[in-house]
VOPAKE-163764 format. One record per residue: x, y, z of N, C-alpha, C in turn; chain; residue in three letters. Coordinates in steps of 0.02 Angstrom, whole numbers, always signed. Layout:
# residues N
nx	ny	nz	cax	cay	caz	cx	cy	cz	chain	res
X	Y	Z	X	Y	Z	X	Y	Z	A	ala
...
***
This chain:
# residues 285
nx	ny	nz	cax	cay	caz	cx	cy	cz	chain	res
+42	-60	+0	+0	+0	+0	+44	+62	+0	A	unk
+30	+105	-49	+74	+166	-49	+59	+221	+17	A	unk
+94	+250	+41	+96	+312	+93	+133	+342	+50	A	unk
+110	+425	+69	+154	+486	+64	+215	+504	+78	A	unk
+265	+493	+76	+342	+512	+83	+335	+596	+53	A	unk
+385	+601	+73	+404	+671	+52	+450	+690	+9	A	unk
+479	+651	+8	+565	+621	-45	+568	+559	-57	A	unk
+572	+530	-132	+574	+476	-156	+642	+471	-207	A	unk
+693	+427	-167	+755	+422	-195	+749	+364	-223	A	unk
+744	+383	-293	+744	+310	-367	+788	+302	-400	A	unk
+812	+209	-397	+863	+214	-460	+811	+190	-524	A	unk
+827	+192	-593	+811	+201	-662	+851	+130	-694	A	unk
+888	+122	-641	+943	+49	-663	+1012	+56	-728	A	unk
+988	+4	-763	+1076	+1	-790	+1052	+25	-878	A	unk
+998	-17	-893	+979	+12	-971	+910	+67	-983	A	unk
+877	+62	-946	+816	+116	-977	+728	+104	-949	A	unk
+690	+113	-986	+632	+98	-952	+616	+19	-933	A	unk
+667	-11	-946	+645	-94	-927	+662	-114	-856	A	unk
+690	-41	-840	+727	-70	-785	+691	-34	-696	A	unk
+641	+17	-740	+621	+67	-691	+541	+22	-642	A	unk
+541	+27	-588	+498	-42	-530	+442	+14	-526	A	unk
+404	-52	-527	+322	-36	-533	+311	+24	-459	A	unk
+346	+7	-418	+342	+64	-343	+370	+127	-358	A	unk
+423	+115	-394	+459	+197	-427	+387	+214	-488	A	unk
+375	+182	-518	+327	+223	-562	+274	+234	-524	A	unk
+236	+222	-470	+174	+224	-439	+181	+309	-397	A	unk
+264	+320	-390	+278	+384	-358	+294	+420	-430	A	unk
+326	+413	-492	+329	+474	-513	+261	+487	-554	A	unk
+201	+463	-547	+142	+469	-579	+101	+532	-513	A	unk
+139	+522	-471	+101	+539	-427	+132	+625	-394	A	unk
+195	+627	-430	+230	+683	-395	+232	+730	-426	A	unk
+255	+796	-360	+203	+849	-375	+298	+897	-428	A	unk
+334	+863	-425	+408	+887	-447	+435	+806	-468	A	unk
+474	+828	-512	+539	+752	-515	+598	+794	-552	A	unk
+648	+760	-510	+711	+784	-518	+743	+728	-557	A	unk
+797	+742	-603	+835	+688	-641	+921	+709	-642	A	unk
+943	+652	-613	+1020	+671	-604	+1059	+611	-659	A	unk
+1094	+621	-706	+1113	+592	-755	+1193	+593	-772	A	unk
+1230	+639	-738	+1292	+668	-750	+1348	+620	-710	A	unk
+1306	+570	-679	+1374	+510	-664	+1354	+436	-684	A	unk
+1305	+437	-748	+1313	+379	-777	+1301	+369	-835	A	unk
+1279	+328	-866	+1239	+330	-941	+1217	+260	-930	A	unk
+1164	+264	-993	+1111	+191	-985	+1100	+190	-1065	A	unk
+1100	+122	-1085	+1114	+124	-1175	+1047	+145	-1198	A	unk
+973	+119	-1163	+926	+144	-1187	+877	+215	-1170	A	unk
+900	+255	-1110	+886	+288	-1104	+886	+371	-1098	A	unk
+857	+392	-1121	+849	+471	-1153	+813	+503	-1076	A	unk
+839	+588	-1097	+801	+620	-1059	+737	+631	-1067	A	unk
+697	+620	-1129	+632	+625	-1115	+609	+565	-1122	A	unk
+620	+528	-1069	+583	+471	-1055	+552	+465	-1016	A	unk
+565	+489	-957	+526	+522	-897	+448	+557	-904	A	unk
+476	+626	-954	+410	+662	-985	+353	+589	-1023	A	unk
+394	+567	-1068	+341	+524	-1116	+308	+471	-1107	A	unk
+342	+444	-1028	+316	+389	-1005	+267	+419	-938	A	unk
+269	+478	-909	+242	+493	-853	+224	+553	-836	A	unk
+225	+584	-905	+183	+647	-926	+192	+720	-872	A	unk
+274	+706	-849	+286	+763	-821	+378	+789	-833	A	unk
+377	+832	-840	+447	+877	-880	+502	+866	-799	A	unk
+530	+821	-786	+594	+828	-734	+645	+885	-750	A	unk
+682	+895	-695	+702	+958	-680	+778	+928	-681	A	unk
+815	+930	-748	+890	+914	-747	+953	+928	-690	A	unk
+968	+896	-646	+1013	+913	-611	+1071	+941	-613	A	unk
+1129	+982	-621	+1188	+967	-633	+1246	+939	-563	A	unk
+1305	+954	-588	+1358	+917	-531	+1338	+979	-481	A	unk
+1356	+1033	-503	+1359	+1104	-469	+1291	+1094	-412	A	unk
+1233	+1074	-425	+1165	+1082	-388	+1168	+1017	-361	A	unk
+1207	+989	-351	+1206	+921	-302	+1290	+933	-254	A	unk
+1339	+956	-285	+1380	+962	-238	+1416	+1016	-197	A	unk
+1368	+1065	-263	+1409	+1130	-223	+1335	+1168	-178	A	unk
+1276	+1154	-208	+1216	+1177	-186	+1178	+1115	-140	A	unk
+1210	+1061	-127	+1189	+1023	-73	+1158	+988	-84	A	unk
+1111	+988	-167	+1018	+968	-179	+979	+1013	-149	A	unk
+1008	+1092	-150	+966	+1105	-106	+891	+1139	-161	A	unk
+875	+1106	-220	+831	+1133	-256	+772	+1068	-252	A	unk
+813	+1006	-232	+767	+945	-218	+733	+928	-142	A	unk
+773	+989	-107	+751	+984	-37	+698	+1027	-25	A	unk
+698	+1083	-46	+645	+1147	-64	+599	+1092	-76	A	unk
+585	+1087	-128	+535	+1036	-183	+496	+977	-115	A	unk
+556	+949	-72	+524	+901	-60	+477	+920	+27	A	unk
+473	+984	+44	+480	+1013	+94	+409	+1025	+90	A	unk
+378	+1041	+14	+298	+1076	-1	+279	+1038	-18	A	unk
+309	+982	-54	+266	+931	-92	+298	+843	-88	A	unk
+272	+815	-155	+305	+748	-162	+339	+764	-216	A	unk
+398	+748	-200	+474	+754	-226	+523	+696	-253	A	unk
+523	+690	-292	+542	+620	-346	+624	+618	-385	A	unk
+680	+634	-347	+752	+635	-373	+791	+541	-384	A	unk
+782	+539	-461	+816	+475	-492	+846	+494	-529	A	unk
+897	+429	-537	+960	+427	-572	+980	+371	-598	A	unk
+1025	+371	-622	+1026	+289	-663	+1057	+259	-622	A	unk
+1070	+201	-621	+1100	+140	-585	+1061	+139	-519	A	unk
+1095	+116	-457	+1080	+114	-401	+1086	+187	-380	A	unk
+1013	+207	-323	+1015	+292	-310	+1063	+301	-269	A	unk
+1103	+267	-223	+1138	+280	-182	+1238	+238	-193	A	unk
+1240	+235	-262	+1306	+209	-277	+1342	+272	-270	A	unk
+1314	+336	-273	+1332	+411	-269	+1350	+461	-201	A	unk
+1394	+439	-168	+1423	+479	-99	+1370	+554	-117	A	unk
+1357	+598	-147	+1322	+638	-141	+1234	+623	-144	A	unk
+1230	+564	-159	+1164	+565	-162	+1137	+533	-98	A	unk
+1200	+507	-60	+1170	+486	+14	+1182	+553	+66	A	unk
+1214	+601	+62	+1217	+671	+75	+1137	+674	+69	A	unk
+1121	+688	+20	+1035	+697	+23	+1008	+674	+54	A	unk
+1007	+622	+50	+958	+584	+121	+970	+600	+185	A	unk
+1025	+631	+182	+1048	+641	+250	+1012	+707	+293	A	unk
+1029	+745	+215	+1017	+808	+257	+916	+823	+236	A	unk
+899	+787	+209	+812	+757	+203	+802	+748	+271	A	unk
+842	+699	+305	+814	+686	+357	+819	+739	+416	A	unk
+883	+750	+390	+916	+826	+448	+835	+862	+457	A	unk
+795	+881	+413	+768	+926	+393	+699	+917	+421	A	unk
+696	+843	+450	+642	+803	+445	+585	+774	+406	A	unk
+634	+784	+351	+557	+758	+289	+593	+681	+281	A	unk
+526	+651	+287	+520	+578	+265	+538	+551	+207	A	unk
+578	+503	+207	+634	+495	+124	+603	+406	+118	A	unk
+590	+402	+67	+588	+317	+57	+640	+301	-11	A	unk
+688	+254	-13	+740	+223	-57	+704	+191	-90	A	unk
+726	+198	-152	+692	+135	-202	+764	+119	-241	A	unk
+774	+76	-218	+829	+36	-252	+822	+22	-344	A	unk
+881	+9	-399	+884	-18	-448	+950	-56	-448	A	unk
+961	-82	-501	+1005	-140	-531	+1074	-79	-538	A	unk
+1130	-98	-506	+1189	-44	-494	+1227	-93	-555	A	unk
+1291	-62	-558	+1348	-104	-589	+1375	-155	-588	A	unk
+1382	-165	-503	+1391	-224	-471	+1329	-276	-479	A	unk
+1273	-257	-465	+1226	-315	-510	+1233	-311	-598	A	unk
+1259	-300	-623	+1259	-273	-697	+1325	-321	-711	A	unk
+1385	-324	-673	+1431	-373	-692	+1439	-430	-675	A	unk
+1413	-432	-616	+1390	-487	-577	+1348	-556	-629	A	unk
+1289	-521	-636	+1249	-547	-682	+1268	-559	-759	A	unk
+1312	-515	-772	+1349	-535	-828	+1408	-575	-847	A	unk
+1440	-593	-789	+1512	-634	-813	+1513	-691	-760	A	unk
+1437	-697	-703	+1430	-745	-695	+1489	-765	-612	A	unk
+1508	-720	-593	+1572	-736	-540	+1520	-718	-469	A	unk
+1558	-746	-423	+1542	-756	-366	+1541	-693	-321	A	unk
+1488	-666	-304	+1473	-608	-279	+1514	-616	-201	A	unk
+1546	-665	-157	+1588	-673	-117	+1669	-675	-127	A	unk
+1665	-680	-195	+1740	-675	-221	+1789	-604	-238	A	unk
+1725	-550	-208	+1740	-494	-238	+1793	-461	-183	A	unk
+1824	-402	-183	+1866	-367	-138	+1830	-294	-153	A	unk
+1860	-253	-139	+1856	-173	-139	+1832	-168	-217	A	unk
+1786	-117	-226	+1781	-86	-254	+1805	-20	-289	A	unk
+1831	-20	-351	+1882	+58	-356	+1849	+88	-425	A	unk
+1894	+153	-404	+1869	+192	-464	+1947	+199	-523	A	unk
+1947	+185	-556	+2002	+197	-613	+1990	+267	-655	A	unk
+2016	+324	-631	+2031	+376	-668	+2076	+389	-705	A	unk
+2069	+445	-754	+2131	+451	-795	+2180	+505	-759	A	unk
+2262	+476	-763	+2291	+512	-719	+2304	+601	-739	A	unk
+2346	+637	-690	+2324	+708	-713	+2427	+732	-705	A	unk
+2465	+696	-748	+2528	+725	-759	+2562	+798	-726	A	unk
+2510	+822	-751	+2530	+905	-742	+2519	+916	-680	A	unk
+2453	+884	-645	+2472	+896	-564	+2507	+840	-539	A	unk
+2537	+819	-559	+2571	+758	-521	+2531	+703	-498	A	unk
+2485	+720	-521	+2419	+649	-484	+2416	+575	-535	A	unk
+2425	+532	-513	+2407	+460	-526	+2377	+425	-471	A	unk
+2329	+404	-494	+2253	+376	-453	+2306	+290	-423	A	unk
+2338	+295	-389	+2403	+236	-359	+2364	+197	-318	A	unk
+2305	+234	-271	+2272	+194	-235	+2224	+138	-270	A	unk
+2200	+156	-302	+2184	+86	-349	+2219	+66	-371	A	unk
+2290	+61	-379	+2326	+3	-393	+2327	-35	-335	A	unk
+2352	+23	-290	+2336	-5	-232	+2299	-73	-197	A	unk
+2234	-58	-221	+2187	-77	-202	+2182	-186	-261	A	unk
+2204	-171	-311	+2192	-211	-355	+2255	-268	-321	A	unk
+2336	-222	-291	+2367	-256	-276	+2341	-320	-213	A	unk
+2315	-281	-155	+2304	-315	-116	+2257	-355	-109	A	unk
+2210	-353	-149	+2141	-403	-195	+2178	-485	-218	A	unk
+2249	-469	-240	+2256	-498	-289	+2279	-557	-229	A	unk
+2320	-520	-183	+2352	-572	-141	+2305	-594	-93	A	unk
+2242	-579	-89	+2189	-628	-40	+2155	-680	-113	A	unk
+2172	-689	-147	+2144	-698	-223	+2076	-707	-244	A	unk
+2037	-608	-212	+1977	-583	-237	+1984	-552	-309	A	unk
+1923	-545	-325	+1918	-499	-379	+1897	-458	-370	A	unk
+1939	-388	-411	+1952	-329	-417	+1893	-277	-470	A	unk
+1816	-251	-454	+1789	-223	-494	+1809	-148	-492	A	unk
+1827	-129	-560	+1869	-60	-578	+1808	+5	-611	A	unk
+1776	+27	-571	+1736	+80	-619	+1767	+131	-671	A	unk
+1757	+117	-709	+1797	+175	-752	+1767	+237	-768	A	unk
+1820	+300	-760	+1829	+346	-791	+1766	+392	-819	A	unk
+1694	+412	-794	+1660	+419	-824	+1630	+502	-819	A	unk
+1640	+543	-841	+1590	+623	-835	+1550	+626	-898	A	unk
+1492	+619	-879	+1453	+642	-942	+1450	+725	-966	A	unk
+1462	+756	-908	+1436	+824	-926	+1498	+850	-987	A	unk
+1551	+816	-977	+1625	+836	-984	+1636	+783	-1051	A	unk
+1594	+781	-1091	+1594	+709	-1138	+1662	+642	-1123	A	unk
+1666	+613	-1053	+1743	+594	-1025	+1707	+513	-1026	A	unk
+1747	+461	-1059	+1702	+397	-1047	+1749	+359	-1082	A	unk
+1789	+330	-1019	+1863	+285	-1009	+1820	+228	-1049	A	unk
+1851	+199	-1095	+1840	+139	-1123	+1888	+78	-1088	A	unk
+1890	+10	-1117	+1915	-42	-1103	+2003	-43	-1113	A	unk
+2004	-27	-1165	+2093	-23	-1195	+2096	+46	-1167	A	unk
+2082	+112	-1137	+2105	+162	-1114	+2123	+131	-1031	A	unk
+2079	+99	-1016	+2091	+75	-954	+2162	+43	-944	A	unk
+2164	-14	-991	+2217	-60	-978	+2300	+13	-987	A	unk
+2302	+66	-1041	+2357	+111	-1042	+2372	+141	-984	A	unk
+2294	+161	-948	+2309	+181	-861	+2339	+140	-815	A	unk
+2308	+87	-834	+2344	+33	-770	+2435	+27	-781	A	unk
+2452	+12	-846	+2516	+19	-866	+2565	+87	-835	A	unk
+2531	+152	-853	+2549	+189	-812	+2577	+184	-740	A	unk
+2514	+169	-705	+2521	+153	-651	+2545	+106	-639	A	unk
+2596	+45	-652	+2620	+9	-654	+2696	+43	-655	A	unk
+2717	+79	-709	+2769	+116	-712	+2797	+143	-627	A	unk
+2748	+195	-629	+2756	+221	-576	+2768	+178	-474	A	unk
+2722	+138	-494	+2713	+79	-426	+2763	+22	-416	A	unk
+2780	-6	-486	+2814	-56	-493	+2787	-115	-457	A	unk
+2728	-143	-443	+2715	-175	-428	+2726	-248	-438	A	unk
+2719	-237	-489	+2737	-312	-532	+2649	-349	-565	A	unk
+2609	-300	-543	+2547	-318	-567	+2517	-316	-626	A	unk
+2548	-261	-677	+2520	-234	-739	+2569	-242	-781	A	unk
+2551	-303	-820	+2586	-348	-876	+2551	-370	-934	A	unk
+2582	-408	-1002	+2544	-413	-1036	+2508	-489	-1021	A	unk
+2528	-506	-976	+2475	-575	-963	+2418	-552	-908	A	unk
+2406	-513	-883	+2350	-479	-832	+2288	-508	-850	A	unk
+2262	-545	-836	+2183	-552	-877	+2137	-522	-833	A	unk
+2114	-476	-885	+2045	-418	-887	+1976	-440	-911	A	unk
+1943	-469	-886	+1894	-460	-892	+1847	-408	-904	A	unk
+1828	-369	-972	+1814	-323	-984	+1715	-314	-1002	A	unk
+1668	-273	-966	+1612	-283	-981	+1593	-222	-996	A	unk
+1549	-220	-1064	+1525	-155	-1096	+1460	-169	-1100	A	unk
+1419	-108	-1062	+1324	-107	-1063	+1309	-161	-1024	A	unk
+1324	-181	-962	+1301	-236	-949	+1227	-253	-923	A	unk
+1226	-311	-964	+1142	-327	-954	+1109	-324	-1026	A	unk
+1125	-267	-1072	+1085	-238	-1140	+1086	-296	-1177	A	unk
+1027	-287	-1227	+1066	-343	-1276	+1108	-345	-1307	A	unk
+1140	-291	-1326	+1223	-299	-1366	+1283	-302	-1303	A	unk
+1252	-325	-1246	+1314	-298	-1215	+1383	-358	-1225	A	unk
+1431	-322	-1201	+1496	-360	-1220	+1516	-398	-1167	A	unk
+1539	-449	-1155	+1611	-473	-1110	+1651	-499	-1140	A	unk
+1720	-507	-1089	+1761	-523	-1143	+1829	-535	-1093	A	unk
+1857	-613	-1063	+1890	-604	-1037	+1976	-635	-1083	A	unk
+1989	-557	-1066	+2076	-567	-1124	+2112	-537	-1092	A	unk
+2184	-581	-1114	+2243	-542	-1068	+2258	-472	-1072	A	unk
+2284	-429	-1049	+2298	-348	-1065	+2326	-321	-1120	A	unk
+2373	-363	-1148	+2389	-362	-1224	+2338	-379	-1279	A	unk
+2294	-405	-1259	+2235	-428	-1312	+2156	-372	-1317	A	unk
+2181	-327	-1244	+2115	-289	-1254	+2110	-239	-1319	A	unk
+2130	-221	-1363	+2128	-187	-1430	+2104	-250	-1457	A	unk
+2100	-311	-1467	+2072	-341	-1518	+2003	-351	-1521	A	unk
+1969	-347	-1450	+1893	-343	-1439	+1850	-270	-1464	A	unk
+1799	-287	-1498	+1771	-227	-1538	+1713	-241	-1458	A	unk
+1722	-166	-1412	+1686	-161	-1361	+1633	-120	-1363	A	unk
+1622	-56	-1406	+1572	-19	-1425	+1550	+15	-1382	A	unk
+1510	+55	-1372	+1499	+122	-1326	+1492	+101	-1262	A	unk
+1484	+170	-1227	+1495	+146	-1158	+1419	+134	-1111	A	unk
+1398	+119	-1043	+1475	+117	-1012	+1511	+46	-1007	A	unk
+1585	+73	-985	+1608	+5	-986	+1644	-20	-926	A	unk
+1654	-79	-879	+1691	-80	-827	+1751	-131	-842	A	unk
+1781	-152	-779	+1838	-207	-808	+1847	-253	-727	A	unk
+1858	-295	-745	+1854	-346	-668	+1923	-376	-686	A	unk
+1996	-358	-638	+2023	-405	-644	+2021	-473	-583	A	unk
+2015	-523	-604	+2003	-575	-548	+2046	-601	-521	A	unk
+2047	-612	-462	+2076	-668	-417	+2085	-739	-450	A	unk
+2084	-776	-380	+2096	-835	-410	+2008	-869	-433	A	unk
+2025	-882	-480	+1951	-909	-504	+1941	-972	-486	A	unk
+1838	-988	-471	+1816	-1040	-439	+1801	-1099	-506	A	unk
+1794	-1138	-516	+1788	-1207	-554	+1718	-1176	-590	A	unk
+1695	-1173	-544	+1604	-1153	-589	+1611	-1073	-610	A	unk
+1656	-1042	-598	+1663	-980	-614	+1689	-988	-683	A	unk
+1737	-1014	-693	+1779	-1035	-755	+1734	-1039	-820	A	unk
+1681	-1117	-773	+1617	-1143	-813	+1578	-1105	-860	A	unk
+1565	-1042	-790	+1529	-993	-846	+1551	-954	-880	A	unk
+1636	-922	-863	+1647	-891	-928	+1671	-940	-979	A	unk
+1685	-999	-995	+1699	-1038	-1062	+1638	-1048	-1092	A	unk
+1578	-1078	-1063	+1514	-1092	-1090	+1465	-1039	-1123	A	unk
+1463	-978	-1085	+1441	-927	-1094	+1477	-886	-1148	A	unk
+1521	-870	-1130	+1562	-796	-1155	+1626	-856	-1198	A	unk
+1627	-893	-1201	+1675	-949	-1273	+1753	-926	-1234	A	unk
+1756	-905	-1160	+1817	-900	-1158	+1864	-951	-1155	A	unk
+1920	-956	-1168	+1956	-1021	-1186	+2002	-1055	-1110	A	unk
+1990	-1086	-1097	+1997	-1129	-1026	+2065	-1112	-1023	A	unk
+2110	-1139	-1068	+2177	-1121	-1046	+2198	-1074	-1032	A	unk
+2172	-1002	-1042	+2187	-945	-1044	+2171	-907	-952	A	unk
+2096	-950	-938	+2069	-949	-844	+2136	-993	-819	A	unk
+2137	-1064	-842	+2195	-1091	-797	+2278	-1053	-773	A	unk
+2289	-1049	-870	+2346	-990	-851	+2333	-934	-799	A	unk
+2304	-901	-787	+2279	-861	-745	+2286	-860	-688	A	unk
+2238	-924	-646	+2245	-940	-580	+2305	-988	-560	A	unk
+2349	-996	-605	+2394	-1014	-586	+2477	-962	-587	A	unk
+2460	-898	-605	+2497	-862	-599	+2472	-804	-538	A	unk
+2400	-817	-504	+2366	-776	-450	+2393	-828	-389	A	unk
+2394	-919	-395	+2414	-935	-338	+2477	-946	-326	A	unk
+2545	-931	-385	+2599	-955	-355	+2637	-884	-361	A	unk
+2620	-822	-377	+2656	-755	-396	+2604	-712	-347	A	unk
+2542	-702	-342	+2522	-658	-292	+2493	-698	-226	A	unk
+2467	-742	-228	+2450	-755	-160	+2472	-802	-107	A	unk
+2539	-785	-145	+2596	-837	-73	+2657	-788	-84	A	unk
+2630	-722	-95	+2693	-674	-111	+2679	-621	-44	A	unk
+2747	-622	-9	+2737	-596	+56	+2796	-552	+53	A	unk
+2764	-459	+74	+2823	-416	+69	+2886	-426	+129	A	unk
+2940	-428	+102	+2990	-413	+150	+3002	-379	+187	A	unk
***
C-alpha cells in the first residue's frame, strides 16, 4: 500500500525503461516535482525524455554544481511543499552525494523512502557470472592528471592487495558525462600500465587477464575475458564500460565464462595459476 513520503530516492537501473519498478513508477505518476540526475552515468537505452513520455511530467535536470556545491538544495525545497521524486541511473545511492541527500532530508525532517535499482555491481555480476563473495574493494580507475602530479596509485593499490587474498578486483571507469569523458576498455588497460610504471608492482603486464564488460545486461552488451595485451582486439562499443580483474578463479566460475562468453579454458587456468603461485603466497619483506 502506498503512503506519502516526502522524498522519493529512485534508481532508473543500468539500461532504460525496462529497468524502472512498478513502486518507482506508482511515485513518479504521482509527484508533484521530479528531479533527474544523469551526470554520473549513462544507460544504453535511455533518453532524457523518457521520464516526460512515459509519465507525462517535464523533470528538472540536475547538474554536478546543484548536487555538490548547492547540497540538492533545489530537491530539498521541492520536497519540503510537496512529493518530490530525485532519480538517477543505476543504483540511487552508488553516489556519496546522493546519500548526503538523504541525509540532510532527514536533517530537515522530511520523510525519504529508497527505491533501489540494478547498480553495476549487479550489472557485472549478472553478466560474467562470478561469485558475488569472491569480490574485494571496489575502485574507481581515473585518468591520471601529469601536470598535477596525480596518478590515481590507490587503486593500484587496491587491485594489488585483492590480488594477494585472491579476490576480484571491480574497476569503475573513468566516467563524466557532462564533460563528454568515458574511459573505455583499452584506455583502461594504458592507465593501469601507467600506473604500473610508476608503482612497480609487478601487477600490470601483458598477461594480466581483464575481464572487460560493456552495457552490462543490454542486448548488445559485451564481455570479454583477455589478457591486457589482447584488449585492442575486442570490438567493445559504446559505453558504459567496466573491467574486473580476478583473483583466483572458482571451477564453476571458469564454467561460466567458457560456456557462456567462449572463453578459452587455458587462458582462466593460465591465470589462476599465476594468481596462486606469484600473488597469493607473495609476502612483502
Amino acid at each position: 500500500m502506498l503512503y506519502s513520503p516526502v522524498l522519493v530516492v529512485g534508481g532508473i537501473g543500468l539500461y532504460g525503461a525496462r529497468d524502472i519498478t512498478l513502486g518507482l513508477t506508482e511515485y513518479l505518476k504521482r509527484a508533484d516535482k521530479v528531479f533527474l540526475e544523469v551526470y554520473t552515468s549513462v544507460a544504453p537505452s535511455f533518453s532524457e525524455d523518457l521520464i516526460k513520455d512515459m509519465f507525462g511530467v517535464e523533470p528538472v535536470l540536475l547538474t554536478r554544481r546543484d548536487l555538490e556545491e548547492r547540497g540538492g538544495e533545489p530537491v530539498l525545497r521541492a520536497a519540503e511543499t510537496g512529493l518530490a521524486v530525485f532519480v538517477t541511473l543505476g543504483h540511487p545511492l552508488m553516489a556519496t552525494t546522493h546519500r548526503m541527500l538523504v541525509v540532510e532530508a532527514r536533517r530537515r525532517g522530511i520523510d525519504v523512502v529508497i527505491l533501489p535499482a540494478p547498480s553495476v555491481f549487479d550489472g557485472v555480476v549478472s553478466a560474467t557470472g562470478l561469485h558475488v563473495y569472491k569480490f574485494g574493494r571496489i575502485a574507481t580507475l581515473v585518468y591520471p592528471q601529469p601536470e598535477y602530479g596525480f596518478y590515481p596509485l590507490s587503486t593500484y593499490e587496491a587491485l594489488l592487495d585483492d590480488l594477494r587474498r585472491g579476490l576480484h578486483t571491480l574497476l569503475l571507469l573513468d566516467l563524466k558525462v557532462e564533460e563528454g569523458v568515458y574511459m573505455d576498455v583499452p584506455d583502461a588497460a594504458r592507465v593501469l600500465l601507467e600506473l604500473e610504471e610508476k608503482a612497480g608492482g609487478g601487477v600490470v603486464r601483458g598477461e594480466l587477464l581483464i575481464i572487460g564488460v560493456a552495457r552490462a545486461t543490454a542486448p548488445d552488451g559485451v564481455v570479454a575475458a583477455v589478457r591486457l595485451r589482447e584488449v585492442g582486439e575486442v570490438e567493445w562499443g559504446p559505453p558504459p564500460h567496466s573491467i574486473i580483474i580476478p583473483g583466483l578463479l572458482h571451477e564453476s566460475e571458469m564454467e561460466y565464462l567458457s560456456i557462456v562468453w567462449g572463453v578459452e579454458r587455458e587462458v582462466l587456468d593460465s591465470w589462476n595459476s599465476i594468481v596462486r603461485n606469484e600473488f597469493m603466497y607473495t609476502r612483502d619483506t
